[in-house]
C-alpha positions as CSV (number, residue, x, y, z in Angstrom):
1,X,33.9,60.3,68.6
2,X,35.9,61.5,65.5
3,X,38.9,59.1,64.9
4,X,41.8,59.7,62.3
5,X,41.0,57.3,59.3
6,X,42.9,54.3,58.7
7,X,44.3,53.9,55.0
8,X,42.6,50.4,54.8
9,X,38.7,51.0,54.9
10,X,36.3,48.9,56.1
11,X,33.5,47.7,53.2
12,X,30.5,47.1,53.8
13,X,28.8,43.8,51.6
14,X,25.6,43.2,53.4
15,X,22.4,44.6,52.1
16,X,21.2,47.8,53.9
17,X,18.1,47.6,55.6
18,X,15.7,50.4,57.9
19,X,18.0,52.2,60.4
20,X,21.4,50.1,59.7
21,X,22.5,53.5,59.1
22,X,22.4,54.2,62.7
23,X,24.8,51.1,63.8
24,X,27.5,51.1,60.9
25,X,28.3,54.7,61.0
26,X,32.0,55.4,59.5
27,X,33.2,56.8,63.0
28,X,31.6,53.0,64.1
29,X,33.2,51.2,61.2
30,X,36.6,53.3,61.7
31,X,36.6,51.4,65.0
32,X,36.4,47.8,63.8
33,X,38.7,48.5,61.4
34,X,41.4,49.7,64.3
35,X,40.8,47.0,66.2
36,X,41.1,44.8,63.3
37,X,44.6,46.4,62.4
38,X,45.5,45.7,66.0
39,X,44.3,41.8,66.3
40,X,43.7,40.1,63.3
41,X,46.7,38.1,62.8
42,X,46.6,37.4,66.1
43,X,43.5,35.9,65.5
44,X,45.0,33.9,62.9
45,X,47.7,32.7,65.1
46,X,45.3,31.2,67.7
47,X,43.6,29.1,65.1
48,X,46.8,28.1,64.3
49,X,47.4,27.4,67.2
50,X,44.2,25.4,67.9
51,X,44.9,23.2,64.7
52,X,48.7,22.2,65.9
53,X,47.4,21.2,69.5
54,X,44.3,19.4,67.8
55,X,47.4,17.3,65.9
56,X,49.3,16.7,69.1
57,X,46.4,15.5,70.9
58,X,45.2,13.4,68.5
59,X,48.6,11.7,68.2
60,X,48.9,11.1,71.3
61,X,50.0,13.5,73.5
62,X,48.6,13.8,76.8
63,X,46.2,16.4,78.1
64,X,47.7,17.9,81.4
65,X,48.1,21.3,83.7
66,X,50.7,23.4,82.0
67,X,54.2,23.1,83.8
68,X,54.6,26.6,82.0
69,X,52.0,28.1,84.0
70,X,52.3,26.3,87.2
71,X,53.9,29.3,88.9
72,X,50.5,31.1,88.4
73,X,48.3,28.3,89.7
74,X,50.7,28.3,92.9
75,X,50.6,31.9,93.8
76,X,47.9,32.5,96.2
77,X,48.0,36.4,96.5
78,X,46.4,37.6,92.8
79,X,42.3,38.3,92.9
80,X,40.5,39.3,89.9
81,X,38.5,42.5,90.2
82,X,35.9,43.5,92.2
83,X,32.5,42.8,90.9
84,X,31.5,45.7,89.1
85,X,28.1,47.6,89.4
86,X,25.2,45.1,88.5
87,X,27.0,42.2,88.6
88,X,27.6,41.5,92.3
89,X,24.9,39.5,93.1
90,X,24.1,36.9,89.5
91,X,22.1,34.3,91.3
92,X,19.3,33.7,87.7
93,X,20.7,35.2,84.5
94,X,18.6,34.2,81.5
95,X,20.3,34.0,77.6
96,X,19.0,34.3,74.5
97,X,19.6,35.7,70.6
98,X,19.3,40.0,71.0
99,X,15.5,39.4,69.1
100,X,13.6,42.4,70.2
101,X,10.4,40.5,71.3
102,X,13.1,38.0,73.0
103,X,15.3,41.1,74.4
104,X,12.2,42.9,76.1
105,X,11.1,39.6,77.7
106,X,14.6,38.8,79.3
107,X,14.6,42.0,80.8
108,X,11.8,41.7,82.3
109,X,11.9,38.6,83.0
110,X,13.5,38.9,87.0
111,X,16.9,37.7,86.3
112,X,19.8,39.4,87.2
113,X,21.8,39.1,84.2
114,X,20.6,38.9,80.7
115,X,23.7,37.6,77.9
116,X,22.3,38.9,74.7
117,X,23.8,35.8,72.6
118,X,25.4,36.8,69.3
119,X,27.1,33.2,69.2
120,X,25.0,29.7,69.6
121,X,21.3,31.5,69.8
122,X,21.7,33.5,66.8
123,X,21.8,32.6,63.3
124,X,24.4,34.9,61.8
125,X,22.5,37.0,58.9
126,X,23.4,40.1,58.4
127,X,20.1,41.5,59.5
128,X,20.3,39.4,62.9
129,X,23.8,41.0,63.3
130,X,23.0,44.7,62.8
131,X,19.4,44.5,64.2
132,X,20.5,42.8,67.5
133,X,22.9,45.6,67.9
134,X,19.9,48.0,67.0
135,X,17.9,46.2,70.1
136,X,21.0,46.3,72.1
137,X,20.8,50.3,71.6
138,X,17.1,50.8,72.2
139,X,17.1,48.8,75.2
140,X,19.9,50.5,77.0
141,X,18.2,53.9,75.6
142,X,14.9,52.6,76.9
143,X,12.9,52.6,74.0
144,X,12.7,49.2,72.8
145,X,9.0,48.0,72.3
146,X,7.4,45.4,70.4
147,X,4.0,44.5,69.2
148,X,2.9,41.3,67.6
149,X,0.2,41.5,64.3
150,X,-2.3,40.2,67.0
151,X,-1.9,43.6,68.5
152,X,0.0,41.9,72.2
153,X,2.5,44.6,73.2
154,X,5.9,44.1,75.2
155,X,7.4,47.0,76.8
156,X,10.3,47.3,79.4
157,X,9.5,47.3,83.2
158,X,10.9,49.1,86.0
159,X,13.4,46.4,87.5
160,X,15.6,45.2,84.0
161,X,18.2,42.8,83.9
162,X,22.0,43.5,83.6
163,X,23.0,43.3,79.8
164,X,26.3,41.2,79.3
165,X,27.2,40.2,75.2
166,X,28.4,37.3,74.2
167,X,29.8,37.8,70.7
168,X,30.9,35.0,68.1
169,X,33.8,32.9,68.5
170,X,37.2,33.3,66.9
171,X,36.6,30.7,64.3
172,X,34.0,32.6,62.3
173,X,34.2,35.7,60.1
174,X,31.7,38.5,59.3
175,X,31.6,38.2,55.6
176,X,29.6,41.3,55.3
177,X,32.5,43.7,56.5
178,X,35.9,43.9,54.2
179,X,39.1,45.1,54.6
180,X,41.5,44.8,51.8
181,X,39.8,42.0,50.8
182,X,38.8,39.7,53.5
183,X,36.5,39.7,56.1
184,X,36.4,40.8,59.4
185,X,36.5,38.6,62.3
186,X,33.0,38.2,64.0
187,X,34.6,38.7,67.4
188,X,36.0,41.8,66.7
189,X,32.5,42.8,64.8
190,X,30.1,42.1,67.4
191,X,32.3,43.3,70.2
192,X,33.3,46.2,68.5
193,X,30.2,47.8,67.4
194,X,28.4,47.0,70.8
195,X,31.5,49.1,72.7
196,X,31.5,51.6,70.4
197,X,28.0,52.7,70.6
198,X,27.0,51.3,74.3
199,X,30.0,51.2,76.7
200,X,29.9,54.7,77.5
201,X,26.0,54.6,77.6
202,X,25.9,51.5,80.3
203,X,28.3,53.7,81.9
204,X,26.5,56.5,82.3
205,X,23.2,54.2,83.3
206,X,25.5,53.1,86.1
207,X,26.5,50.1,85.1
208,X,29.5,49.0,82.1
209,X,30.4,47.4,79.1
210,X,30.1,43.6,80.1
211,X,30.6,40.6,77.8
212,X,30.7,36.9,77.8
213,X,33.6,35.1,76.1
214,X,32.6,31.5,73.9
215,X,35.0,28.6,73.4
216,X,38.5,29.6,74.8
217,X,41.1,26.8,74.4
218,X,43.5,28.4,76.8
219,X,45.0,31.3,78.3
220,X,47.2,33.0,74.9
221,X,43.2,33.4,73.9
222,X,42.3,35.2,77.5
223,X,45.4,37.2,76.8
224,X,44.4,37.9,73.3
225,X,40.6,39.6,74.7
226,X,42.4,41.8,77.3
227,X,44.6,43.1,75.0
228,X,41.4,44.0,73.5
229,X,40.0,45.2,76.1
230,X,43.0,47.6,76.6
231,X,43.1,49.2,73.1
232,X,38.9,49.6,72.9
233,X,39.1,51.3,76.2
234,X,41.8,53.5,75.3
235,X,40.5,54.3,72.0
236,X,37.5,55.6,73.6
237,X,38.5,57.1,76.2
238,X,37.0,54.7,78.6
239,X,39.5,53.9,82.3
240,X,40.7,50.7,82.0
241,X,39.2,47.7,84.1
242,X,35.6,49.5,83.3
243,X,35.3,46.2,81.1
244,X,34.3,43.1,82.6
245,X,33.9,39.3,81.2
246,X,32.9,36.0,81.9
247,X,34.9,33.2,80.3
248,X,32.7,30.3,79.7
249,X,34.5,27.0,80.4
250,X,33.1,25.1,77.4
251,X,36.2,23.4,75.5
252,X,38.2,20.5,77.4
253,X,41.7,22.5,77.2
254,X,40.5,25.2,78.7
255,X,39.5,23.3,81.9
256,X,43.4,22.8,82.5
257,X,44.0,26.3,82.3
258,X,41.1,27.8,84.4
259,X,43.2,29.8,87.0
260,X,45.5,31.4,83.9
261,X,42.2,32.0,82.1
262,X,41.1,34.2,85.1
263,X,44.5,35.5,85.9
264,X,45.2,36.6,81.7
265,X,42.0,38.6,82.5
266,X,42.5,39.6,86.1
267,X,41.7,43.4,85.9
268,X,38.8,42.6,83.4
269,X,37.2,39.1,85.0
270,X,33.8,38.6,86.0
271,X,34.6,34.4,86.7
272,X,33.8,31.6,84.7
273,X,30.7,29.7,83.3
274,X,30.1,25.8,83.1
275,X,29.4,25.6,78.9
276,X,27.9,22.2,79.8
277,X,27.0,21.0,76.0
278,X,29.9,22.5,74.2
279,X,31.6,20.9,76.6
280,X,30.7,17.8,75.5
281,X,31.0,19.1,72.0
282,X,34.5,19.8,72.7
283,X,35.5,16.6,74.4
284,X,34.0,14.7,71.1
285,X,36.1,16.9,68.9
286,X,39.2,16.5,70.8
287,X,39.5,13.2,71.8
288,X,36.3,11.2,69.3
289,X,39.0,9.8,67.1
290,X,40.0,7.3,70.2
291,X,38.0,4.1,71.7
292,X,38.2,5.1,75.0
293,X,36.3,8.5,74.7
294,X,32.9,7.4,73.5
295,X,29.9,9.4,75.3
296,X,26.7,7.1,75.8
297,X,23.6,9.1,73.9
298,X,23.3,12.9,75.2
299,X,20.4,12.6,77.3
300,X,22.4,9.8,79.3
301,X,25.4,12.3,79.9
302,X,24.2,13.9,83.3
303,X,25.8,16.9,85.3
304,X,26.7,13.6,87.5
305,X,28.6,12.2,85.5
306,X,32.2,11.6,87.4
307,X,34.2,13.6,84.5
308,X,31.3,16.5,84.3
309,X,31.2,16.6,88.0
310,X,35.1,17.3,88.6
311,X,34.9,20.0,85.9
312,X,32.2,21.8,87.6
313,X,33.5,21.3,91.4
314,X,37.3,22.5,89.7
315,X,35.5,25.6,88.4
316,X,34.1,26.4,91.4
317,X,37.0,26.1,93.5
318,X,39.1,27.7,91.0
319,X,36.8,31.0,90.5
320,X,36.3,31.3,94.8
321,X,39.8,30.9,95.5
322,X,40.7,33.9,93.2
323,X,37.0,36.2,94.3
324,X,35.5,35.3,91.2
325,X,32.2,34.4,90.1
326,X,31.1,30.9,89.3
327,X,28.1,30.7,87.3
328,X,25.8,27.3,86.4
329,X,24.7,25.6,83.3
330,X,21.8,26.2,81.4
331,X,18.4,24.9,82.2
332,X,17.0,24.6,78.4
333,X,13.6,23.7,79.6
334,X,10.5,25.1,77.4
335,X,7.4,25.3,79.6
336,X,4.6,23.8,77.5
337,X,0.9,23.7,78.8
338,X,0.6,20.2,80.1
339,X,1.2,20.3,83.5
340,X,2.5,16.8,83.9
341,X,5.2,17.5,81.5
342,X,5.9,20.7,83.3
343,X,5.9,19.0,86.6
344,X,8.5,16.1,85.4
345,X,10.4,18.7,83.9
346,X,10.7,21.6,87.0
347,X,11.6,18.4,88.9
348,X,14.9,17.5,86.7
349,X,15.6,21.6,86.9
350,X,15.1,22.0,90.5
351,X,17.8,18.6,91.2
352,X,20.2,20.8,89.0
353,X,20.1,24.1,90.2
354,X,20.1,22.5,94.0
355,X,22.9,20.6,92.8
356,X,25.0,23.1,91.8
357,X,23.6,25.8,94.5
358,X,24.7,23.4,97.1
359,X,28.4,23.1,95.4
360,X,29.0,27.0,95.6
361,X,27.7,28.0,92.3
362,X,26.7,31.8,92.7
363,X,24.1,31.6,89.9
364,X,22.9,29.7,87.1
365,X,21.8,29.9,83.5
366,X,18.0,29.6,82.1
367,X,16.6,29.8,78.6
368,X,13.3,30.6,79.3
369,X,11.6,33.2,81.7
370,X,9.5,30.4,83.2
371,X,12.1,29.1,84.7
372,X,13.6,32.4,86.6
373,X,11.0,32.0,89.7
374,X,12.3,28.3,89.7
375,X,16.1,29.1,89.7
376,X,15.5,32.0,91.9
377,X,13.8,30.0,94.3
378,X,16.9,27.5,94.4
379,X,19.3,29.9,95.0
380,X,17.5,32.4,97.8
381,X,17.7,29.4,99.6
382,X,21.2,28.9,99.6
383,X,22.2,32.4,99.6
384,X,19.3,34.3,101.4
385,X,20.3,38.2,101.5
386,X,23.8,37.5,100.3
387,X,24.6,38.3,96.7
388,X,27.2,35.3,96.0
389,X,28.5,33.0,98.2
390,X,32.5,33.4,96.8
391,X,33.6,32.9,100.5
392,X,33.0,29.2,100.0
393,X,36.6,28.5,98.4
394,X,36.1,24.6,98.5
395,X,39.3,23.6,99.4
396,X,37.8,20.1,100.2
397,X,38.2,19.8,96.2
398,X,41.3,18.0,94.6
399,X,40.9,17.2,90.4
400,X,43.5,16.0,88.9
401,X,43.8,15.6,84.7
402,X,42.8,12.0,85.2
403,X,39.5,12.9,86.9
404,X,38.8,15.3,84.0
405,X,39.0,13.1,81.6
406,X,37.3,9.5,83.3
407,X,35.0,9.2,80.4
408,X,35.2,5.6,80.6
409,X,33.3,5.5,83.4
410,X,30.1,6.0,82.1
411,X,30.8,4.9,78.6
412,X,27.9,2.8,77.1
413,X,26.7,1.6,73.2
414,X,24.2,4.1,71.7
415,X,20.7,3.4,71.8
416,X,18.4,3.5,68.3
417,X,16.6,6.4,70.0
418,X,19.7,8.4,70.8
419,X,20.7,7.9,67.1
420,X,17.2,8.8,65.7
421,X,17.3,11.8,68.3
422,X,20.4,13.5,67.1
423,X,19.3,13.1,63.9
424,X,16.4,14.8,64.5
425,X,17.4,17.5,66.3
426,X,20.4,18.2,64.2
427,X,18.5,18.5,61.0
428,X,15.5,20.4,62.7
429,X,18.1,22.8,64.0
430,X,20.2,23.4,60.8
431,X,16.8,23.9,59.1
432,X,15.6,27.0,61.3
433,X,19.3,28.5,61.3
434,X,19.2,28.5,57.7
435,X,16.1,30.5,58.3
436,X,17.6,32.8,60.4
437,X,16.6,31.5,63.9
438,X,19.5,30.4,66.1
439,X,17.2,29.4,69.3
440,X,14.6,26.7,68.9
441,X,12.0,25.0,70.9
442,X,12.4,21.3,70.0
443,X,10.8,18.5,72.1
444,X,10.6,21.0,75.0
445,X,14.0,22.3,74.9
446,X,15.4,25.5,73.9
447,X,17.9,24.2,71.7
448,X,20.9,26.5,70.0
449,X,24.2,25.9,68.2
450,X,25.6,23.6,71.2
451,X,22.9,21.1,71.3
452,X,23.1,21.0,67.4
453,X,27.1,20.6,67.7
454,X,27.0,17.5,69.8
455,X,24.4,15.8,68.4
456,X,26.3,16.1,64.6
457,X,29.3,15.0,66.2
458,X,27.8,12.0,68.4
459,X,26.8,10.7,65.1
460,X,30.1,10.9,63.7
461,X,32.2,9.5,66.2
462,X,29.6,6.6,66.0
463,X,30.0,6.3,62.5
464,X,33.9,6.1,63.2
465,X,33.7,3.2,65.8
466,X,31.6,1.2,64.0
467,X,28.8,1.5,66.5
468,X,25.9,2.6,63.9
469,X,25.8,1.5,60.3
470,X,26.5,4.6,57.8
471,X,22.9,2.8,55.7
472,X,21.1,3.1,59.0
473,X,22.0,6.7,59.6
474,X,21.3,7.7,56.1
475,X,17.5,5.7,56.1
476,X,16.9,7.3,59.2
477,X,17.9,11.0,58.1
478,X,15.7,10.4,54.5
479,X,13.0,10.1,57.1
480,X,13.1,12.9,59.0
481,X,13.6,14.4,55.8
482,X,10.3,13.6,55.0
483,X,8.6,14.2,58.7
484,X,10.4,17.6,58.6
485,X,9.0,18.1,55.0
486,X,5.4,17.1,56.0
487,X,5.8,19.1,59.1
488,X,6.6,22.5,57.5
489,X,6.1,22.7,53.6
490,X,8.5,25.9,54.0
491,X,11.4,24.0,55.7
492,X,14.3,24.1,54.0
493,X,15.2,20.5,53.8
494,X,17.6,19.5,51.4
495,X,19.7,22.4,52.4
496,X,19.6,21.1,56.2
497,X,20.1,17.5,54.8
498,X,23.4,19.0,53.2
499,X,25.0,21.1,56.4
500,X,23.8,17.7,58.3
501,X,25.8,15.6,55.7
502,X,28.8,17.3,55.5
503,X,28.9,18.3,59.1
504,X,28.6,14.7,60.7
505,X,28.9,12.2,57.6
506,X,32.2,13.2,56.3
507,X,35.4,11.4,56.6
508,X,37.0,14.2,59.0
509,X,34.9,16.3,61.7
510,X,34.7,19.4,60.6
511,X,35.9,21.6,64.0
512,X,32.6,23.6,63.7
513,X,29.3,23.5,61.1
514,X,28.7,27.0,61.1
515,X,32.0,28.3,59.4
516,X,31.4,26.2,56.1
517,X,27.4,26.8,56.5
518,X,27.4,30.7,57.2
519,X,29.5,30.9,53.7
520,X,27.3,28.5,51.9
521,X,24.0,29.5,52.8
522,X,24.0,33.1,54.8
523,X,26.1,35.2,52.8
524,X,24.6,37.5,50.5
525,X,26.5,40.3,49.2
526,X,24.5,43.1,47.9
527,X,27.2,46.5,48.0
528,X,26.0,49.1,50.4
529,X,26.4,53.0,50.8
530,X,27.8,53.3,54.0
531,X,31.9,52.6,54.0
532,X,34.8,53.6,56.7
C-alpha cells in the first residue's frame, strides 16, 4: 500500500542482514513512522505517568479501585466483542520468542493459540527483531521450515495454532529505527511492522491481526493501544474491531483497574491473562521499599497464596462478567529425560492447571510442547465439547484492595538457597540475553525476562531490609561467576556480573534491566540502505 511520505523519515541504524529488505520496506517504515507521529508523546506521557504514581505510592498513598471509574465497574450492560475466528475456544496456548525452529514447533505443537513473544522470550537484537518478523511472514505464508546441521527437519503440519503477538513494552525503545533523532518506541515497532505486512494476510487465512498486550499499569494505557488500534486499521484499510488483544494482568495497578482495562478496549478485547511472575515483579517494585511487602523466596510464593489467589479469582470474575476470556499462567516446566523428575514435575502442573480449570479459567499458558497433552487433558475435562466456559461469571467472588494486597500473610525470612538461587538464575539469564537468547532452560524451567526480573529484585529488596548481607551476596555472585565461567568458557560473564550489579545492587531499583542493558550491550549501529 503506497502511503503519502511524512516529512520526518524513519532511519534505519541496525546492520542489514539476508532478506531484511523484505520486512523494512519504505511503504513498511512509512507506517511506523505515522503511527509514531500519532503516539509517541503519548507514550512519553504514560511513563510519566508511571514515575508520578510510582512517587505517590511509595509515599504513602494508598492503592485502591478508582472512584473515577467506578461508574464503569457498576454498569452491568457493556460486553467486549465477540470472540473472533480462532480464538473462541483457547483452552492450551503455548509462548515462546518468534525463533523459526521454536515457531514451527508451537504450531504444531496442538495448542490453540501460539503468542509469538517479542517481549520477555526474546532478547532484543536487531536480527531477533527483523528475523522474528521474517518467521512471522513465512509462517502465515506457509513456508517456514527449518533444518538443524544434523540434517533433522521441522516443517508445518496440517492443524497450526492461532498466531497472537506480544510486542515490547512501552518502557523500551528500538534504537535501530530513528526519527529526527531518537528512537522509535519498540511497541509501536513490533506492532507496527507485524500489521503492516500480516493483518490483511491472517485476514484472508480466515483469521486476524491478534496481539498480546505486556505490563499495563492502568486503563489511560488500554486507551492508548485502541487508539492504536483505530489509526493502523484505518491506515490500512482494515474495518475496525478486526483487531483483537489480550491484556495480560501482570503489574499490581492494573489489577484495580481490570473492568476499565477491558472496557478501554471493548470493541478490540480478547480478556485478560494472569502474568503470574511479573506480577510479582511488579508488586516488588511498587511496594519493596516498605517492611510489610516482603515476598518469602520465589519458589515459596505459590498460585495459593491468599493475595495471588484473589488476583486470579478477581480476573476471572471480572473477564466472565463482561464475555471475556480469562486465560491461566504459565507452566515453565522443561521436560528432561528422567522420568522421576518428569513425574514430580507433571504432578505440580497438573495441581495448577486443575486449579485454575476448576476456577473458570478458559485456558492456560505452557512453555513447552510437552506440556500441551498435559494442559489439554486438564481442561477437556472441565470443558468437554465446549470452547470456554465464560457462562461461569463467579459471582460467589468478592476482592476487595485489602485482599489484593495481604502479602503479610505469607511473609517469611529468605532462605540461603533462595538467595544463591536468584543469584544464579539472574546471572545465568542476563548471560544468554546478552547472547541473544531471551528463553532459557535453567534447572528445568523455561525461564525468560520475568523470572530474571523477580529474582534481581528479591535480592534487592533483601539488601534494603537488611535480611542478607550486601558481602554475602557479592561472595556468592563471584562464585557463580566462576561455576558460570567453568561451565561455558564462551559465557559472557563479567558483562552479566555488570547488568546483575547494577540491576539488583544499586542504591535505587531500576524499574526494568533491560532498558539500561539493551543500550549498553545490544545496540550496534552500523547505517543501512533501506530508509522511509
Amino acid at each position: 500500500m503506497s502511503l503519502t511520505p511524512l516529512i520526518s523519515s524513519v532511519r534505519v541504524l541496525g546492520a542489514p542482514a539476508e532478506r531484511h529488505e523484505e520486512i523494512l520496506t519504505p511503504e513498511a517504515l512509512e507506517f511506523i513512522g505515522r503511527l509514531d507521529a500519532a503516539f509517541a508523546d503519548r507514550r512519553l506521557e504514560i511513563l510519566k505517568e508511571r514515575r508520578r504514581r510510582s512517587a505517590h505510592l511509595a509515599s504513602g498513598t494508598p492503592l485502591d479501585f478508582s472512584r473515577a471509574s467506578a461508574a464503569v465497574r457498576a454498569d452491568t450492560d457493556w460486553r467486549v466483542a465477540e470472540p473472533a475466528p480462532g480464538l473462541s475456544d483457547r483452552r492450551v496456548e503455548i509462548t515462546g520468542p518468534p525463533e523459526r525452529r521454536m515457531a514451527i514447533n508451537a504450531l504444531n505443537s496442538g495448542a490453540k493459540v501460539w503468542m509469538a513473544d517479542f517481549e520477555d522470550a526474546t532478547a532484543p537484537t536487531w536480527n531477533n527483531a527483523v528475523g522474528g518478523q521474517l518467521n512471522l511472514l513465512d509462517a502465515i505464508e506457509r513456508r517456514i521450515d527449518f533444518t538443524t546441521a544434523e540434517g533433522k527437519e521441522y516443517r508445518l503440519g496440517a492443524d497450526l495454532a492461532t498466531i497472537m503477538v506480544r510486542p515490547r513494552g512501552w518502557h523500551l525503545t528500538e534504537d535501530h529505527l530513528e526519527i529526527d533523532g531518537r528512537p522509535v518506541p519498540a511497541s509501536l515497532v513490533d506492532f507496527g511492522l507485524y500489521f503492516f505486512h500480516c493483518a490483511q494476510r491472517q485476514i484472508d487465512a480466515g483469521y486476524g491481526p491478534y496481539f498480546y498486550l505486556p505490563k499495563l499499569e492502568n486503563r489511560y494505557e488500554a486507551r492508548l493501544w485502541n487508539d492504536i488500534f483505530l489509526s493502523a486499521q484505518d491506515l490500512l484499510g482494515i474495518p475496525r474491531g478486526t483487531v483483537r488483544a489480550t491484556v495480560l494482568i501482570e503489574t499490581i495497578t492494573a489489577a484495580f483497574e481490570m473492568e476499565e482495562i477491558l472496557y478501554e478496549l471493548r470493541e478490540h478485547s480478547a480478556g485478560l491473562n494472569a502474568g503470574r511472575w511479573d506480577y510479582l515483579f511488579s508488586l516488588i517494585k511498587t511496594f519493596g521499599h516498605r517492611t510489610d511487602f516482603q515476598l518469602p523466596d520465589r519458589a515459596a510464593v505459590t498460585m495459593t497464596a491468599p493475595f495471588m489467589r484473589a488476583y486470579t479469582e478477581l480476573l476471572v470474575r471480572t473477564c466472565h462478567r463482561r464475555g471475556a476470556h480469562a486465560i491461566g499462567g504459565m507452566a515453565a516446566h522443561v521436560p528432561s529425560r528422567d522420568p522421576d523428575a518428569n513425574a514430580a514435575a507433571f504432578a505440580k502442573v497438573r495441581l495448577d492447571k486443575e486449579r485454575e480449570a476448576e476456577d473458570g479459567f478458559d485456558g492456560s499458558w505452557v512453555a513447552h510442547p510437552g506440556l500441551v497433552p498435559l494442559c489439554r487433558e486438564v481442561f477437556d475435562g472441565v470443558l468437554g465439547d465446549r470452547p470456554h466456559q465464560l457462562e461461569r461469571t463467579r459471582e460467589d467472588v468478592e476482592v476487595t484492595a485489602a485482599d489484593l494486597l495481604s502479602v503479610r500473610r505469607i511473609a517469611a525470612p529468605p532462605t540461603s538457597e533462595g538467595v544463591r538461587s536468584n543469584i544464579a538464575v539472574a546471572l545465568r539469564y542476563f548471560d544468554a540475553w546478552l547472547r541473544g537468547s531471551g528463553a532459557v532452560a535453567l534447572n528445568g524451567l523455561m525461564e525468560d525476562a520475568a523470572t530474571a526480573e523477580i529474582a534481581r529484585v528479591q535480592i534487592w529488596q533483601w539488601l534494603r531490609h537488611d535480611r542478607v548481607d550486601r558481602s554475602t551476596v557479592i561472595d556468592l555472585l563471584d562464585a557463580e561467576c566462576a561455576a558460570l565461567e567453568n561451565e561455558d568458557p564462551q559465557a559472557l560473564v563479567l558483562e552479566a556480573r555488570e547488568v546483575f550489579v547494577d540491576s539488583a545492587l544499586s542504591v535505587q531499583l531500576p524499574l526494568f534491566f533491560t532498558p539500561d542493558a539493551y543500550t549498553r550491550h545490544l545496540v550496534r549501529r552500523v547505517p543501512a540502505e533501506v530508509n522511509a
